[in-house]
One Martini backbone bead per residue (centre of mass of N, CA, C, O) as a GRO file, in nm:
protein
  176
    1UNK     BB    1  15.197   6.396  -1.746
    2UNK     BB    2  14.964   6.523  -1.944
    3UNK     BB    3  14.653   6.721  -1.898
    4UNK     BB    4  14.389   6.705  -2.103
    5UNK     BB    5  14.140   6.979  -2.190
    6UNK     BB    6  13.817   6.878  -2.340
    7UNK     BB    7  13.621   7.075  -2.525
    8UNK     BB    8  13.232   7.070  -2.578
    9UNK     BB    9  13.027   7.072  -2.829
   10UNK     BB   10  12.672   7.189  -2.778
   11UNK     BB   11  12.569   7.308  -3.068
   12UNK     BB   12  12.469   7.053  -3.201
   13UNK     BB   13  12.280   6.939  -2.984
   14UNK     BB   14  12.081   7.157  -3.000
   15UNK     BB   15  11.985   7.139  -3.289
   16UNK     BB   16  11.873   6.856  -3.248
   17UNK     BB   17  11.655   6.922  -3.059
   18UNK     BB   18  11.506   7.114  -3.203
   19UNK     BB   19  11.437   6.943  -3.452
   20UNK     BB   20  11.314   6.730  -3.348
   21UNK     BB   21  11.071   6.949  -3.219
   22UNK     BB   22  10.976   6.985  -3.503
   23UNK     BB   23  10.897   6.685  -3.571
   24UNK     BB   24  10.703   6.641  -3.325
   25UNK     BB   25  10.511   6.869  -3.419
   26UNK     BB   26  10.414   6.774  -3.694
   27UNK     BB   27  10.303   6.499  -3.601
   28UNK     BB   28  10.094   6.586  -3.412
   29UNK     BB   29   9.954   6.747  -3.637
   30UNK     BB   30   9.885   6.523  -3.826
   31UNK     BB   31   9.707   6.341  -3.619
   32UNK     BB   32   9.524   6.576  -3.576
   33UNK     BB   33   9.415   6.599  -3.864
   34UNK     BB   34   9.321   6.310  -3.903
   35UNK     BB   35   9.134   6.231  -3.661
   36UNK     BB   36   8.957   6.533  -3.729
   37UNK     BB   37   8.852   6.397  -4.007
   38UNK     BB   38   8.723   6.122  -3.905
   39UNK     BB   39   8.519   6.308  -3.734
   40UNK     BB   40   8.378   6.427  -3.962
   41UNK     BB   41   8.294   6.181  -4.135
   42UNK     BB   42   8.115   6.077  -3.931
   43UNK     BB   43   7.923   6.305  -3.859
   44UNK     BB   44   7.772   6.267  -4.148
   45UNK     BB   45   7.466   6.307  -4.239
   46UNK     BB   46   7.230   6.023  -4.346
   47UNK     BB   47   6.972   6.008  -4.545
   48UNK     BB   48   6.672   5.967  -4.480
   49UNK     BB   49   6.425   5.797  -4.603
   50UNK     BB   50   6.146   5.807  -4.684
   51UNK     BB   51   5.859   5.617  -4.697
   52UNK     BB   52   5.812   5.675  -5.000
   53UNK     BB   53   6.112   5.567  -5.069
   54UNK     BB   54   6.113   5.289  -4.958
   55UNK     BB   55   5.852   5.180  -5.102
   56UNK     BB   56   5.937   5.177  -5.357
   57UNK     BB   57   6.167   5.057  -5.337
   58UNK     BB   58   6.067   4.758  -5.238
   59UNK     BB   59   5.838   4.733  -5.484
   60UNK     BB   60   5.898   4.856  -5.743
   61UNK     BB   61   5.760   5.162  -5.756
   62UNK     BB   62   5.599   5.422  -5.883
   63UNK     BB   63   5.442   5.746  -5.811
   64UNK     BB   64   5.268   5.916  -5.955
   65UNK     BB   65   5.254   6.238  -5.934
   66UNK     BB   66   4.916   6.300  -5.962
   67UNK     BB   67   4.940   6.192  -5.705
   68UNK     BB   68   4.818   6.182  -5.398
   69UNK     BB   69   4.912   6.176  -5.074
   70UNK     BB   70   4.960   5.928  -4.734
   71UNK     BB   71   5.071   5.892  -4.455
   72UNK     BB   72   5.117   5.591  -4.303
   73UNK     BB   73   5.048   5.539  -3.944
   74UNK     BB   74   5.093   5.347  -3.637
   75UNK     BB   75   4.828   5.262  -3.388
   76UNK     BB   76   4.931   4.952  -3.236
   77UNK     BB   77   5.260   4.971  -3.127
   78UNK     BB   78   5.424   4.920  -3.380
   79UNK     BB   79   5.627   4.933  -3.718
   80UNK     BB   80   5.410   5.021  -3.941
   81UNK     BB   81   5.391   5.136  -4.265
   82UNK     BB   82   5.228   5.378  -4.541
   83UNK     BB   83   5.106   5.457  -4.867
   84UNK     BB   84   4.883   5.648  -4.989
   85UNK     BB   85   4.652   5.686  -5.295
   86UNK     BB   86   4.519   5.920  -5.505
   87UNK     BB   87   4.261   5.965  -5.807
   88UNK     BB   88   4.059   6.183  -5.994
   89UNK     BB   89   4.006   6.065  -6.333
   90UNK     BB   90   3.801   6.056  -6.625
   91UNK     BB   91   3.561   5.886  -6.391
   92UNK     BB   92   3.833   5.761  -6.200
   93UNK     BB   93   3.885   5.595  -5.888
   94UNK     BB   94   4.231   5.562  -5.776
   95UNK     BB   95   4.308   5.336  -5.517
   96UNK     BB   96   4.654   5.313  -5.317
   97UNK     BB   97   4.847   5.071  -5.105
   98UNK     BB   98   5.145   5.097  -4.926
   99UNK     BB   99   5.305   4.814  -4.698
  100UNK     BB  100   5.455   4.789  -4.387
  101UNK     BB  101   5.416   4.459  -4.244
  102UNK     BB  102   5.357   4.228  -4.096
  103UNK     BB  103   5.229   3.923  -4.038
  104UNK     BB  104   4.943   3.784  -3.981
  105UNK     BB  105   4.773   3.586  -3.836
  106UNK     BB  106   4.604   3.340  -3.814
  107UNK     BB  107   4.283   3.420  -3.934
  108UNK     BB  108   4.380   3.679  -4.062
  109UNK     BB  109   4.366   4.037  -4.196
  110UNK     BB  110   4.392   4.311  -4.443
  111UNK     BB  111   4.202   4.648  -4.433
  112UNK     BB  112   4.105   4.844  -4.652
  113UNK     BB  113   3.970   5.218  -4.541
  114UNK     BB  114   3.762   5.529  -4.682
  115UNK     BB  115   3.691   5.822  -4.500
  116UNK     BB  116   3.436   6.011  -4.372
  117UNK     BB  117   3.523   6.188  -4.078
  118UNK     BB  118   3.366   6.155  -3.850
  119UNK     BB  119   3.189   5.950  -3.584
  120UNK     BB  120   3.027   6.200  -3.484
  121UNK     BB  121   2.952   6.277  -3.756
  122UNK     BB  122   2.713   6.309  -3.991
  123UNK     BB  123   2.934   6.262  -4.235
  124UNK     BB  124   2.955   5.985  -4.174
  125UNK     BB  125   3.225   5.726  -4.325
  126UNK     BB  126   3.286   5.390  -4.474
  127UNK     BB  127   3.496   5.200  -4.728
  128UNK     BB  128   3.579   4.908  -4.840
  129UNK     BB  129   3.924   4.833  -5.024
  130UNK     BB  130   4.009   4.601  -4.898
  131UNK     BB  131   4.224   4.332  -4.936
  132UNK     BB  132   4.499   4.281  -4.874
  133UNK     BB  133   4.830   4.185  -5.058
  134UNK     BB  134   5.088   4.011  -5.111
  135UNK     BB  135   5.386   4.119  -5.189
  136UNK     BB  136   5.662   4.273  -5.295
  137UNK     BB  137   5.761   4.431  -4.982
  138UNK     BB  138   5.449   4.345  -4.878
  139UNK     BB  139   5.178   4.528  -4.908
  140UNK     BB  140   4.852   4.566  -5.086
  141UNK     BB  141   4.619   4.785  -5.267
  142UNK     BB  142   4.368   4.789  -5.490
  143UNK     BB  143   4.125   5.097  -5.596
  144UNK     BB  144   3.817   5.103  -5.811
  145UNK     BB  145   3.601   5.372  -5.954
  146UNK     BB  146   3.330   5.568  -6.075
  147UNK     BB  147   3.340   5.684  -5.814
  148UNK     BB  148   3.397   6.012  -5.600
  149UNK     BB  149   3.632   5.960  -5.301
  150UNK     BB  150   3.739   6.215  -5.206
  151UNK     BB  151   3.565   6.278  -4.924
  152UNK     BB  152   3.769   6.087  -4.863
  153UNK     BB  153   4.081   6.115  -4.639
  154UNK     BB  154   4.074   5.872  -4.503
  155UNK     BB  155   4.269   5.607  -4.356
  156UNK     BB  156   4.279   5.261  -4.325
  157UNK     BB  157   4.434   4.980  -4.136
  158UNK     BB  158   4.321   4.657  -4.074
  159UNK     BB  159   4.272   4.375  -3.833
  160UNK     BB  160   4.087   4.098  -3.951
  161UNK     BB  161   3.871   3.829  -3.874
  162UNK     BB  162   3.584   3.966  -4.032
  163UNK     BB  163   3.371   3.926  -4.308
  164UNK     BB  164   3.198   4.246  -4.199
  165UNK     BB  165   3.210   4.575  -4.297
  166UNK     BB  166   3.402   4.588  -4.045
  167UNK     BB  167   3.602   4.769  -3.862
  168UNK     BB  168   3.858   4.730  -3.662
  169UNK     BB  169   4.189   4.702  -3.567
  170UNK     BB  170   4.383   4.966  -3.588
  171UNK     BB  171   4.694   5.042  -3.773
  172UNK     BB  172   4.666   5.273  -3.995
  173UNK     BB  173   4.701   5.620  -4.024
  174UNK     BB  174   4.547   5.848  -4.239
  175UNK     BB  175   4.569   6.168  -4.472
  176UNK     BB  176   4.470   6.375  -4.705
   0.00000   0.00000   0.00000
């Protein structure tokens, strides 16, 4: 009997070792660049609206351009917010708030007043612009009068228990 040794080329397996090992790594390329496009995806910041843009949204109300406006913010450790606005024009004073409020206790209510100056200040003054009333989408106040309380910049939304023309409790403080 004769023994044949037969020898093997191993020349077709190296090229498939090669060509699979760059099939491997264009997958691993392609996997590093769909995770990588995902997390700039998830990164992008979304812009939050302002207070002024929630609550127009929220009411279903636009803020004539030509009135002043004033961010009011909570003062009493909740997280209510809300948009003063003044005008005055051909002598009509024109004062509007819009509030995010929680609802108030039984027996209590929300009153808007128009503050000039500072407490210890000789011309401190203010004047009770009303009781808030239960909107769509929050509370709100309209104020109109023939004077002009320009000169009155802060706003003020109390939680009231008596109607005693005196602010109590104050829940949103802003100024214009």
């Amino acid at each position: 009997m004769t023994n044949y040794v037969r020898s093997v080329n191993l020349r077709p397996m190296g090229r498939n070792v090669v060509i699979g090992l760059i099939v491997l790594a264009g997958l691993g390329a392609l996997i590093y660049w769909a995770v990588r496009s995902n997390k700039e995806e998830e990164l992008t910041p979304v812009p939050t609206p302002s207070v002024e843009e929630r609550l127009e949204d929220s009411f279903k109300y636009q803020i004539p351009e030509n009135f002043e406006r004033a961010e009011l913010r909570d003062v009493s450790g909740a997280d209510g917010s809300g948009i003063a606005t003044r005008n005055y024009e051909g002598g009509k004073f024109i004062h509007a708030v819009l509030a995010d409020l929680p609802d108030p206790e039984a027996g209590t209510f929300y009153e808007g007043w128009l503050v000039r100056g500072k407490e210890a200040d000789e011309n401190f003054a203010y004047i009770s612009t009303g009781r808030m009333t239960i909107a769509k989408g929050g509370y709100m106040l309209e104020f109109e009068s023939s004077k002009d309380y320009s000169e009155y910049s802060g706003v003020v939304i109390t939680l009231e228990k008596v109607n005693d023309q005196k602010p109590e409790k104050h829940i949103l403080e802003g100024s214009f």
